[in-house]
N, C-alpha and C positions, 0 to 999 in steps of 0.2 A: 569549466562550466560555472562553479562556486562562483569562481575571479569576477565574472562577470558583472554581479550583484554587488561589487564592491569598489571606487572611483581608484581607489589607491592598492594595488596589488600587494603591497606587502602588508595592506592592515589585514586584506581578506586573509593572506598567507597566517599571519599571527592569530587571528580567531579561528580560523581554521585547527590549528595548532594544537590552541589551548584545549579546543572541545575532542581532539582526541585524541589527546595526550596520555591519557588514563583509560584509554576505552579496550573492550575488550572484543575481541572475534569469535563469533561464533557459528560455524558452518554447520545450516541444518540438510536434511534430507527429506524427502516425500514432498507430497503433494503442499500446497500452501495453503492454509487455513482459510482465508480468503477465498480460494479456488471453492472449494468445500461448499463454505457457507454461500457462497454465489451460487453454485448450482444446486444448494436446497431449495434457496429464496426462490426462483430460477422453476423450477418444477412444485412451490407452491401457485406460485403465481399464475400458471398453466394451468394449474387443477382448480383456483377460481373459477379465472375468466371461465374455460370450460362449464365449473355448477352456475354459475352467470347464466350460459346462453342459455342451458338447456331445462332451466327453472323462468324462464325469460316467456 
C-alpha cells in the first residue's frame, strides 16, 4: 500500500527503512482512547440537542 505513493519502489522501500529502523513496538491493551473520547463527545452532543429542543 506505502509502494504505491512512491514512482520508484525501491526509493519508497529505502524511506520506508530508514523511518523504522529505530522504531520501537508497542502492544497496547483495552479499549482506544479515541473510542472513549468519541463516545463522550457522542453522549454530549445528545444531551444538547436534547436541552435545545426542549428549551426551544
Amino acid at each position: 500500500m506505502w509502494l504505491n505513493h512512491f514512482e520508484d519502489q525501491t526509493v519508497g522501500e529505502a524511506l520506508l527503512d530508514r523511518i523504522v529502523h529505530r522504531s520501537h513496538v508497542f502492544n497496547l491493551e483495552g479499549e482506544s482512547m479515541r473510542k472513549k473520547r468519541g463516545k463522550e463527545v457522542g453522549k454530549f452532543l445528545i444531551l444538547v440537542q436534547v436541552r435545545r429542543h426542549f428549551n426551544s
